[in-house]
C-alpha positions as CSV (number, residue, x, y, z in Angstrom):
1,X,0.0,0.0,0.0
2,X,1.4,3.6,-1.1
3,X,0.6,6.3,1.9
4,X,-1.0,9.7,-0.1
5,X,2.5,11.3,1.8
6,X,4.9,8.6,0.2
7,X,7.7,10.4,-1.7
8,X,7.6,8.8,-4.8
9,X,3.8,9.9,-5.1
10,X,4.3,13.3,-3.2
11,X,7.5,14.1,-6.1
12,X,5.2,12.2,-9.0
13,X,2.0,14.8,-8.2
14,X,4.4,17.9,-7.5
15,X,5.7,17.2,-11.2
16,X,2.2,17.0,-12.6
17,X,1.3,20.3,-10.7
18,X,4.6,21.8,-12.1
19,X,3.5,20.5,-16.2
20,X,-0.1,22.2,-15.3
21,X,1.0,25.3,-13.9
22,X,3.5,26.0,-16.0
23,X,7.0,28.4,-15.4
24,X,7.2,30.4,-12.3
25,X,7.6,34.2,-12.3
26,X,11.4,35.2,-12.4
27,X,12.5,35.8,-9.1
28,X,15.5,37.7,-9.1
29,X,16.2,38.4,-5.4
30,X,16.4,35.7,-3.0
31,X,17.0,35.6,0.6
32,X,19.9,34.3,2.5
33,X,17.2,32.1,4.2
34,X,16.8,30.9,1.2
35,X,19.7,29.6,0.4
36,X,20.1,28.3,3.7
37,X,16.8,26.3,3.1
38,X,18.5,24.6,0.3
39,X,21.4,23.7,1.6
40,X,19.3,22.1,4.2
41,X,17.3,20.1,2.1
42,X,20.0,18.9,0.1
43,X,21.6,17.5,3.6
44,X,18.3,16.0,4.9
45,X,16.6,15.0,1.9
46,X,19.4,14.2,-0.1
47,X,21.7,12.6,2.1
48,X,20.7,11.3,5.3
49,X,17.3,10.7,4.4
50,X,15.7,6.6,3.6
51,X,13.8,8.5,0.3
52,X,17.3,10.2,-1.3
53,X,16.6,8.6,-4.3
54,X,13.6,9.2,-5.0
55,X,14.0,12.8,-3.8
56,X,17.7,13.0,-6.6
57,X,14.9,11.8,-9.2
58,X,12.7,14.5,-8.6
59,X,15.3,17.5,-8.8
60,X,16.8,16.0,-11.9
61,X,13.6,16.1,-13.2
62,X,12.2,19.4,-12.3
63,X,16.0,20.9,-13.6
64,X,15.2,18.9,-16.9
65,X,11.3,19.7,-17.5
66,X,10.7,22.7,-15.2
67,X,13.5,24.7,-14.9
68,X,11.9,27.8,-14.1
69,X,10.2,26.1,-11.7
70,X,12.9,25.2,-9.6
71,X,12.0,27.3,-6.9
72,X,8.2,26.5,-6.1
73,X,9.3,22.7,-7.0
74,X,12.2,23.1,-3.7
75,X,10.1,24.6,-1.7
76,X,6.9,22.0,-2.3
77,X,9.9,19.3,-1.8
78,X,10.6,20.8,1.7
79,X,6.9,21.2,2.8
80,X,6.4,17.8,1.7
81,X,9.4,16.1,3.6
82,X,7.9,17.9,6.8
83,X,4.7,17.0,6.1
84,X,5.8,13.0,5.8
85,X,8.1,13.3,8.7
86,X,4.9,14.2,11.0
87,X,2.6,11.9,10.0
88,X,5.3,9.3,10.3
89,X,5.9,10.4,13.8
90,X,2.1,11.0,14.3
91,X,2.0,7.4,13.7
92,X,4.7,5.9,15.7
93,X,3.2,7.2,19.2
């Protein structure tokens, strides 16, 4: 059984939202936070986390299809990963 908040279905819905939206709005200042925010998720999501994979898979995809996306398609990455890691810990207790 795939949970709704499984990453391979979370990343496989965010790409089909991207393909529907269409290319995000340059954004031509960004944040130091926001850089920060991607250095975390590539640690945590891409490193040290069970889903890396799957997670790889997704950025190389939104950087080949979406480009212009990048930004909303990081930031949906990030709301997802917290999003899995509280109903996994929801679960647990």
């Amino acid at each position: 059984m795939k949970l709704a908040c499984a990453p391979e279905e979370y990343y496989r819905r965010v790409l089909r939202f991207l393909e529907h939206r269409g290319p995000s709005a340059a954004r031509s200042i960004h944040k130091f936070s926001d850089y920060v925010a991607v250095a975390k998720s590539l640690l945590w999501q891409g490193l040290l986390d069970r889903s890396r994979f799957a997670y790889w898979r997704f950025l190389a995809k939104t950087l080949l299809h979406h480009r212009r996306s990048f930004d909303t398609a990081m930031a949906l990455a990030i709301m997802g990963y917290h999003l899995r890691r509280i109903t996994e810990s929801y679960c647990e207790s």
